[in-house]
N, C-alpha and C positions, 0 to 999 in steps of 0.2 A: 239243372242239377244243383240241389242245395249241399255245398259243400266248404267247410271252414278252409280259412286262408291258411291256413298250419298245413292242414291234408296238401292245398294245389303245391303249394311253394315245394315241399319232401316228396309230392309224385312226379312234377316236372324234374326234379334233380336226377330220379331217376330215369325218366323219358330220356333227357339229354346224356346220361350216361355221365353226371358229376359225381353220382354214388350208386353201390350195385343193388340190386333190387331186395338182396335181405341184409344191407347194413342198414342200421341205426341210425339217425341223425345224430350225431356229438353235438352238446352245447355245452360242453367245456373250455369251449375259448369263443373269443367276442366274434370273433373273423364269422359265424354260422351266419350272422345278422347281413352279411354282407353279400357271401353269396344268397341269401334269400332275395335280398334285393337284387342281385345281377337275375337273379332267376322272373322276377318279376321285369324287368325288362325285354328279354323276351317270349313271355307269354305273348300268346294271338288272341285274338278277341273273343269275346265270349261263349260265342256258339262254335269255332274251332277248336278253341280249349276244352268244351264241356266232352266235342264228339270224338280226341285226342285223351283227354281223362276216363272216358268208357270204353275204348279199345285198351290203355291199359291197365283197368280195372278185369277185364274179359281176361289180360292177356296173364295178369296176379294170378286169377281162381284155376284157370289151365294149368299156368304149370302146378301150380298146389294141387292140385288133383294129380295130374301126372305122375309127380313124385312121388305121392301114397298109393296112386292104384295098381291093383295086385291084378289085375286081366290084361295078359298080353296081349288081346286082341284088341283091345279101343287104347289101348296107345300110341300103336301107330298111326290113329285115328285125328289121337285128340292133339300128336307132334306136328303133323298136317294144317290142322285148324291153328297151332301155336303159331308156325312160322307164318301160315297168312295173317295172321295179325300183326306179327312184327314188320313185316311188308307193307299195311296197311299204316300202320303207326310210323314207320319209318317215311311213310309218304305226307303225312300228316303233320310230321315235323319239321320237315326240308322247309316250309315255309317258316319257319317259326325261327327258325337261328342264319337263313339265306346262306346257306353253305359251309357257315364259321364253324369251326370246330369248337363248341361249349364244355366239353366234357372234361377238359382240366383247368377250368375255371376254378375251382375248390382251390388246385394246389397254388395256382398262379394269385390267389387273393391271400393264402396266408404264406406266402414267401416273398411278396413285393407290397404288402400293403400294410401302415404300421397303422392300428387302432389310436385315434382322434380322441382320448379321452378330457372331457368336462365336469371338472369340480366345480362347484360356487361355494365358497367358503363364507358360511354365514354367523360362523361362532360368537363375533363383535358386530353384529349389524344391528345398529339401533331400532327399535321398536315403533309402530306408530298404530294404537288402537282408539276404540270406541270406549268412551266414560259409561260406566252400569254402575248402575244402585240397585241390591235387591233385585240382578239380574234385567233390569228395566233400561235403556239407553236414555243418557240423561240429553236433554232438550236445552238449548241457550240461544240466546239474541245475538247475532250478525249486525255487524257496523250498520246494516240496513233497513236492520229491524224485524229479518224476518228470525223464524225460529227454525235452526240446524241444528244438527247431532252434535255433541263435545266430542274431543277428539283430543287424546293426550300422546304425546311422545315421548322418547329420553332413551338413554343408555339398555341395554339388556345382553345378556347370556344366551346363547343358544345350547344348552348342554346342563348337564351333569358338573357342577363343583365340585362338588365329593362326593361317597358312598352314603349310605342315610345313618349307619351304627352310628354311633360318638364315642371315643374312646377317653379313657382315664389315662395319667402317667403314675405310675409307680417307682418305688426305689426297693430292690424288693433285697435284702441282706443275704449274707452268704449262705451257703449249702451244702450239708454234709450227706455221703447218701446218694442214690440213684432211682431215678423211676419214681413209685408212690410212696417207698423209704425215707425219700430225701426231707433234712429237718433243718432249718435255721438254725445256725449256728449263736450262741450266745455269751455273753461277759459279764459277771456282774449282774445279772438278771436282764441284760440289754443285748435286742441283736447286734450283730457285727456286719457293718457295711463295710463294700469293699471300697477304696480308695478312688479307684476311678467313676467318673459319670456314668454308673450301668444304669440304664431307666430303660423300662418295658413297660407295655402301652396293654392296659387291661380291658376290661368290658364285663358287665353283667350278663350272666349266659343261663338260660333256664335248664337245669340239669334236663329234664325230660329229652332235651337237645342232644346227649351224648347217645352214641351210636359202641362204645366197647371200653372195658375199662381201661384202654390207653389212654381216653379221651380225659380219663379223671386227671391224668396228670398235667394239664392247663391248670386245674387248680392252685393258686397262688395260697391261700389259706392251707398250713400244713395240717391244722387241728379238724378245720370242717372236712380238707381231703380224707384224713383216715377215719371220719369217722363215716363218714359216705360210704366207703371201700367195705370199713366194718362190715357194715350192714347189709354190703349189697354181696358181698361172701357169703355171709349169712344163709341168705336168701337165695341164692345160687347151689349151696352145697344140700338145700334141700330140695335141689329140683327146678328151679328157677331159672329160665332165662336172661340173661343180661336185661332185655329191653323189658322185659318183665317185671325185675327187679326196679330198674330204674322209675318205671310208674306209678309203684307205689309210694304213698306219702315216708319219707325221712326225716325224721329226729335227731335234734341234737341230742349226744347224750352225757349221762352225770359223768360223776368219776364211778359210780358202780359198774358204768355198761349201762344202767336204764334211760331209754327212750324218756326225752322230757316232750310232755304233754299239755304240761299245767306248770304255770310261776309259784312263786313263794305264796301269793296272795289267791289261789284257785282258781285264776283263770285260762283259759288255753291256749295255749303258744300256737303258733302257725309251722308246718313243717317247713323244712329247706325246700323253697323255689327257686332260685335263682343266686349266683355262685359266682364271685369275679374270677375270671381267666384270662392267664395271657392270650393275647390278638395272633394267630397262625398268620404267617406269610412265605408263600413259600414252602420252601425246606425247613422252615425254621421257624422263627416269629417276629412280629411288628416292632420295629425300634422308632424312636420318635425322632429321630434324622430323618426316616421316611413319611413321617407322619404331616400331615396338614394342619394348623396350629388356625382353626375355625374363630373363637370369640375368645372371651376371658369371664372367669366367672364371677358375679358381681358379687359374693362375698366370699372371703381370701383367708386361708389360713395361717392361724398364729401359731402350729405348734413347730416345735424344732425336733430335729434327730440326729445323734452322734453323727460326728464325721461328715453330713451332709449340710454344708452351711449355705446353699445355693437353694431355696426351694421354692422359687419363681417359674418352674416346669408341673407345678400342683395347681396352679392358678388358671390354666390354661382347660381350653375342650379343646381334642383331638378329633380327627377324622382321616381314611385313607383316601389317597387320588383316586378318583374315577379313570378320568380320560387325559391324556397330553396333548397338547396344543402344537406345537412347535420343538423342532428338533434343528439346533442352532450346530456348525459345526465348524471348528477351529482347525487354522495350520500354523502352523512354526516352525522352526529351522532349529535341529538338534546336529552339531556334528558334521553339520554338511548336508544334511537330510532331512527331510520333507517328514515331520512328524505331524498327527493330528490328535484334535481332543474333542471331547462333544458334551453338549449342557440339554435337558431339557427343560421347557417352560411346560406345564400343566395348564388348564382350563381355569383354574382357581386361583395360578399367578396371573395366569392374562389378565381376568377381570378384575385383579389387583390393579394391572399397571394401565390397562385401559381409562378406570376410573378414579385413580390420583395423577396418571403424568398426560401430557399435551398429546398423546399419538394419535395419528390416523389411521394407520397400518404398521403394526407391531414388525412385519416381515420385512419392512425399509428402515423403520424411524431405532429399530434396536440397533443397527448397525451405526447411529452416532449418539447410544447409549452409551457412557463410558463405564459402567458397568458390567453391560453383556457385549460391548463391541471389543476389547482385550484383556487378559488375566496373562498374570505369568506363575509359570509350576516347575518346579524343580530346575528353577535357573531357565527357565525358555520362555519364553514369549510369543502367547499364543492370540492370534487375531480371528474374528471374526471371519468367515470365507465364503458360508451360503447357511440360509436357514429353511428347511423343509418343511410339509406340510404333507398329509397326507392325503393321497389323490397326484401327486407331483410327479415326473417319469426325470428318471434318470439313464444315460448310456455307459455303462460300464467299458473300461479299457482295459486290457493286461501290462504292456507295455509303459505306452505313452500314450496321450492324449490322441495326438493328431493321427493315429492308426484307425480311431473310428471313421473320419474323414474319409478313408480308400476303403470304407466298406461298402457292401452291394444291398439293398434292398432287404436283401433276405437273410445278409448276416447280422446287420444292424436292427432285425428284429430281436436277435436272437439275444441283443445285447439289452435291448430297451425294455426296464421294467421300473415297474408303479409305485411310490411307495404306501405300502397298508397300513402301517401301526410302528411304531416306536414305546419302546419300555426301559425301564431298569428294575435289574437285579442284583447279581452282585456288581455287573456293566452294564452300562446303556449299550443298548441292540435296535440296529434299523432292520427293517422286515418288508421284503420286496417281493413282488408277485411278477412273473411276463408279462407285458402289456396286453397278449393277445387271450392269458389264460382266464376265465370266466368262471370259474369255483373259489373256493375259500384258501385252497393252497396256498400256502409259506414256498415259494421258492429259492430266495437266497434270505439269510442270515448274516449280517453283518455288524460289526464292530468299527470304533473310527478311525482305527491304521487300515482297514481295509476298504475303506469306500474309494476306490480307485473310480473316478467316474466324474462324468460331465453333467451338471447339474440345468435340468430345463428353467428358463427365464434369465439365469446365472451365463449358462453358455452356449445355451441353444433355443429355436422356438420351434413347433409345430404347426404346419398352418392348415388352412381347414382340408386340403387335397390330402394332409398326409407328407407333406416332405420338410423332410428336419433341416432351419435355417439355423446353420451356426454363426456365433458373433464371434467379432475379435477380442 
């Protein structure tokens, strides 16, 4: 009997009575994997399994028949034929589990058994490839004269640095006005900036891009937004779709209203393609504290602008973080109590500090960083405590620590979860899933007053059985 390992492993669960004959297999938590394999333990050998898999394959189509058929007379028939099968399969099994009772294997592996999870953290693993020219492996002489492959090595990335856009900084002056109203405010024929360092992080965006005319108001040019808007009203009140509107070619236009076409000299302008906009993030938009500060441009502007005598943030390419590396997390003593703070490193700092400071592992050598190993905030002094990684498992406690210690198998699952991702927004947030869960879910959400919890490698290890050794 030619049948996939997926079918034997979900018909013997049912054979043994670990799941009922019309549930589903769940593969929303890891544990499925486990009992597949207790299930493959004891399977019988081939030709018992095959003659055990056709009784209850027989024993499937009966009752499925029984259950739709509408003749009283062959049910009684075919209830008969049902239980000799189960009699017959029930004899067929007895050898298979030697008397053990299998059938609450499911709940006893995901209440006593904590999922063994394996990251390999390759983000800073140096590189070691083959030399091509022109896609060809380049060929060299050996101390011995014969002729091998080149082979080069050195530093590398594994990941995403940053997003691929590039972003401009701007300083963009005051505003009067709301929505596509809104108009710089001016003095003396000069706008007016506001006092503090408000800089917003722009980008070139091809109007054909926007999806409604909210979108217009990214627009940072107040003169090209109304005359866009113009136009696309226009075009709208005679029937026109927004996305309709927006696909046709736009013109700048005079002071009469007409569409320019043509310069002073008769040749033809190009319409509006493309339109600087503030960078969305979020709720809100890209500020250049969040921003990634990528290269420097090699030639640098000399002009100046009232009130802004700083314009060293012009000279600069922007980019937004991809991915975070490292989520570093500080304690300190406020009051008498146990206060925390948390920092994260990015993909784009690591390969920073990777590639100017002596480390070998960012997740040790930060810790006699004097940098990232203390800071003090608002009068407290905050040290370094444990630095996470995603893929890492942590045991949450309510209390106290040492209450996970007197916990049982199956509550200290319930404690133990993964960490998946770490962000900021208006705060940095750790994002933890159960160890046992197998989908994309977010289950806890946390903040760093609230990471009550035992940090693996920091305070505990897992060994390959499954049993959590805690250290001193």
């Amino acid at each position: 009997m030619d049948v996939e390992k997926g079918t034997i492993t979900d018909s013997f669960r049912k054979i043994l009575g670990v799941q009922s004959i019309d549930e589903k297999k769940i593969r929303d938590q890891h544990s499925h994997h486990a009992i597949d394999a207790a299930m493959l333990t004891v399977m019988p050998v081939a030709a018992k399994r095959d003659r055990m898999l056709k009784l209850f394959y027989e024993l499937d189509e009966k009752e499925s028949f029984l259950n739709h058929s509408s003749y009283p007379d062959s049910r009684d028939y075919i209830a008969q034929e049902i239980q000799g099968l189960k009699v017959k399969l029930a004899q067929e099994a007895q050898d298979c589990h030697i008397g053990r009772d299998v059938s609450s294997v499911g709940e006893f592996i995901e209440s006593n058994i904590l999922i063994n999870h394996h990251t390999k953290d390759q983000t800073l693993t140096s590189h070691r490839r083959r030399v091509r020219t022109r896609g060809k492996v380049v060929m060299v002489k050996n101390p011995e004269g014969n002729m091998v492959e080149k082979w080069t090595d050195g530093d590398a990335i594994r990941g995403r640095l940053h997003n691929e856009s590039y972003y401009g900084a701007i300083r963009l002056p005051k505003e009067e006005g709301e929505g596509l109203d809104r108009k710089p405010l001016t003095k003396d024929g000069k706008f007016v900036y506001a006092d503090s360092n408000d800089i917003s992080m722009v980008m070139r965006v091809d109007i054909q891009l926007f999806k409604s005319p909210k979108d217009l108001e990214k627009i940072i040019d107040p003169s090209v937004r109304q005359i866009i808007m113009k136009t696309i009203t226009e075009r709208m009140d005679d029937g026109q779709s927004f996305a309709e509107a927006i696909n046709e070619n736009i013109y700048m236009l005079d002071k009469y209203g007409h569409e320019v076409t043509t310069d002073k000299h008769g040749r033809i302008v190009s319409p509006i393609r493309h339109v600087r906009c503030k960078v969305a993030a979020g709720r809100g938009y890209m500020t250049k504290d969040k921003s990634l500060e990528v290269r420097h441009h090699i030639e640098k502007s000399t002009k100046q602008l009232i009130n802004v005598p700083d314009r060293s943030y012009k000279e600069v390419v922007y980019a937004q973080n991809d991915s975070n590396y490292l989520f570093l997390l500080y304690e300190g003593i406020k009051k008498g109590k146990l206060v925390r703070q948390s920092r994260i490193i990015n993909t784009f700092e690591a390969a920073a500090l990777a590639k100017n400071g002596d480390y070998v592992d960012l997740s040790k050598d930060l810790f006699n960083e004097p940098f990232y190993a203390s800071f003090t905030y608002k009068k407290v002094d905050y040290r370094l405590s444990a630095i996470l990684k995603e893929g890492m498992r942590i045991l949450m406690w309510k209390e106290t620590p040492d209450e996970i210690k007197e916990l049982s198998k199956e509550e200290m699952s319930k404690r133990l979860f993964v960490v998946v991702k770490f962000n900021e927004t208006s705060s940095i947030h750790l994002y933890l899933r159960n160890h046992l869960t197998a989908t994309t879910t977010i289950d806890q959400e946390l903040v760093a007053d609230n990471i009550n919890c035992l940090i693996e490698h920091r305070d505990f290890q897992i060994d390959l059985l499954g049993n959590v050794i805690f250290k001193d």
